[in-house]
Steps between C-alpha positions, in 0.01 A plus 500: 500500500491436139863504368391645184403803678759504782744589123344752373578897623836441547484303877466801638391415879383809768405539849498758763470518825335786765778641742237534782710342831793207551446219257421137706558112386195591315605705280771258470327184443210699283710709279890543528580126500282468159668834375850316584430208270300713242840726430683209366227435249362801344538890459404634808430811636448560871381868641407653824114574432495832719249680320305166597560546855307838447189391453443367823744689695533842350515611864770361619765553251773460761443115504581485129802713513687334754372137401619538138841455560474212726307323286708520231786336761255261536459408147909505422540294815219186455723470197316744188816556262552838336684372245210254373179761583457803484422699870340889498239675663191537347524909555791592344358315149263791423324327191320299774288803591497599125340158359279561782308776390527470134335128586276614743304707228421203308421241799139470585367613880328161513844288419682680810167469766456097423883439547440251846781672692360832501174407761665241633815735607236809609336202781854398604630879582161650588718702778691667197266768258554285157203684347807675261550477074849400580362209725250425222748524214810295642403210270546702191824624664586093540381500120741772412798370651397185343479659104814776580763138473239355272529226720417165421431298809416643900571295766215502719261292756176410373340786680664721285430347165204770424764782490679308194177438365398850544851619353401248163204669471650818493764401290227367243278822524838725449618274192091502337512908530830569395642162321360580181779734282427626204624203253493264732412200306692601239824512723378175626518328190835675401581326855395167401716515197841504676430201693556322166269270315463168734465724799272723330274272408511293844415815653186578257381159618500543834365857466209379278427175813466754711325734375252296307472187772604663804800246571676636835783236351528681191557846700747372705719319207428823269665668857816309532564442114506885524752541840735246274543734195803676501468686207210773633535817700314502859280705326353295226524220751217678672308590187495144377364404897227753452469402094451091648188568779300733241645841681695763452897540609536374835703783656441396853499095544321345715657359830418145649508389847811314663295308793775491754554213727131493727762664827282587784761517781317427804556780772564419889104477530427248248319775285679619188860695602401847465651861714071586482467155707810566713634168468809588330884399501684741330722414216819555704351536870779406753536112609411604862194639386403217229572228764306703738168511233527153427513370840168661652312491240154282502507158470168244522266658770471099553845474646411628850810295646765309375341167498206609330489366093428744246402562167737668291287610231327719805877657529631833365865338493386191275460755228845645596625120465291464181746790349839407673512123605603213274220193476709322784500788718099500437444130551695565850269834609166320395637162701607717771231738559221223432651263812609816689880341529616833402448849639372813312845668602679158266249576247583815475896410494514403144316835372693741708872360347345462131378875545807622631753285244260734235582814619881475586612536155243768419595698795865489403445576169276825599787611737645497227340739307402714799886583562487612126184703415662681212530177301185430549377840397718444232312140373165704516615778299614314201202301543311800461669557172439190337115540618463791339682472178228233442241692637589792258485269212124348579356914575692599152307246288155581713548845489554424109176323453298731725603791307680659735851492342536892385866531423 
């Protein structure tokens, strides 16, 4: 991630996250863990995506009532801070839905149908009737939550990088209709002005590189000198971004991708952990029943009996070793399992007390919380606040430049 970049709109940072069921280690090792360590670093805003959860099970609404709160447990207790992000559901921030539709009457059909989730998703859940404009418009939604923080980086896996790239597009679009105010060079110029003479003209250089030669170096450095001035209101910040690419205002930046840490928790069958596969273990399921698990599941179909060798890179519980055993503990299963001098029941040992020495402290923690649901009621209401004080500020200034400000 360019560092340049990773400056600019503020560090704002936000996720979400579909209450659809209990949240497993792979939620854990995917998302929360990178959340945890993304808190300390940037601006971050964390929220329940329940009108996401819609689109696919608009149905069953009773599975994202009762898993919202839970989740949110989940979130406080694998160690997200409300006091460095900011936690709310998606719902009760109501310029989501409204940067919705104002966006969705600007976003080309086309840009929504090639989006790769969107067939890809309809051949997963062919048992569920997807064939819905909700279903079909959830990336703009993404897009939307996106543009409402005007945030500048989204965590996500690379499967996911066409929904930022779909929400930079839209951004773009949005900015090339409704960028250009009336006297909008002239303010940019007035703009230029206050960053005094030696800035001024460094910033005329870089403009003119990148304009006339197409230097990406030159946008970037035009970028940050801009970030660094103190001396200019947000506002003609984001004129002089617009005045540097040869556009208009940019009212709505556009977001980059944060490619998380490549997490693909293995689940008890060796296939990707996932509550669709049923190979699950819940974020805070008992010991009894996470020993249990982890004791019968599969092993090398080799491995008839005890003094058989195997091959561990046949086994569903090297991958589990691959997440939670140190290089020793590694060089011992592959030694081990290759000779057959230890059991599939000693292999497993290691994984079982690694998995369980994860949970304790989140399963205290959540007790925690549990015996105090106002509190954390409580963190997602003024979470909610925060949210939408922002969000108000992004749908005043588009409202503004759409011309639909009639006070």
């Amino acid at each position: 991630m360019n560092e340049v970049l990773v400056a600019t709109q503020h560090q704002r940072v936000l996720s979400g996250m579909r209450p659809t069921g209990l949240l497993h280690l792979g939620h854990y090792h995917g998302v929360l863990k990178n959340w945890v360590e993304l808190q300390h670093k940037y601006e971050c805003l964390f929220f329940v995506a329940d009108w996401h959860a819609l689109t696919t099970h608009y149905e069953e609404t009773g599975i994202i009532a009762d898993s919202i709160w839970e989740m949110v447990i989940d979130w406080l207790a694998a160690g997200v801070d409300p006091g460095d992000a900011t936690l709310f559901i998606q719902s009760q921030v109501p310029e989501h839905a409204e940067l919705h539709l104002l966006l969705s009457m600007m976003t080309p059909l086309g840009w929504l149908e090639r989006v790769p989730s969107y067939k890809d998703q309809q051949e997963k859940l062919r048992e569920r009737d997807l064939a819905t404009y909700g279903f079909l418009g959830y990336p703009l939604l993404q897009s939307a939550d996106i543009l409402t923080y005007k945030a500048g980086l989204v965590p996500v896996g690379e499967d996911q990088v066409a929904h930022v790239e779909l929400t930079r597009e839209v951004a773009r679009r949005f900015n090339h209709l409704y960028g250009r105010e009336p006297g909008f060079e002239e303010k940019a110029e007035a703009a230029v002005r206050k960053m005094g003479k030696k800035n001024g003209k460094l910033y005329r250089e870089f403009r003119r590189r990148y304009q006339e030669q197409g230097e990406p170096e030159a946008r970037e450095k035009g970028r940050a000198l801009l970030e660094a001035q103190q001396n200019l209101s947000l506002g003609d910040q984001e004129r002089l971004f617009g005045f540097l690419e040869g556009a208009g205002r940019v009212i709505l930046p556009e977001p980059q991708p944060l490619l998380s840490h490549a997490s693909k928790m293995p689940g008890l069958d060796g296939q990707k952990m996932s509550k669709s596969y049923g190979n699950t273990i819940s974020l805070r399921e008992e010991p009894a029943s996470v020993e249990k698990k982890l004791r019968t599941m599969p092993t090398d179909p080799a491995r008839v009996r005890r003094t058989d060798p195997g091959t561990p890179a046949k086994c569903p519980v090297w991958q589990l070793h691959q997440v939670y055993s140190d290089q020793d503990a590694q060089k011992w299963v592959q030694e081990g399992c290759q000779s057959a001098s230890i059991g599939c029941l000693d292999c497993k040992q290691p994984v079982i007390d690694a998995v369980l020495a994860e949970q304790g402290p989140i399963r205290e923690r959540a007790e925690e919380y549990q015996a105090r649901p106002e509190a954390v009621r409580g963190i997602i209401a003024d979470g909610g606040e925060k949210a939408r004080d922002l969000a108000r500020e992004t749908l005043e200034e588009v409202r503004e430049v759409m011309g639909l400000d009639y006070s």
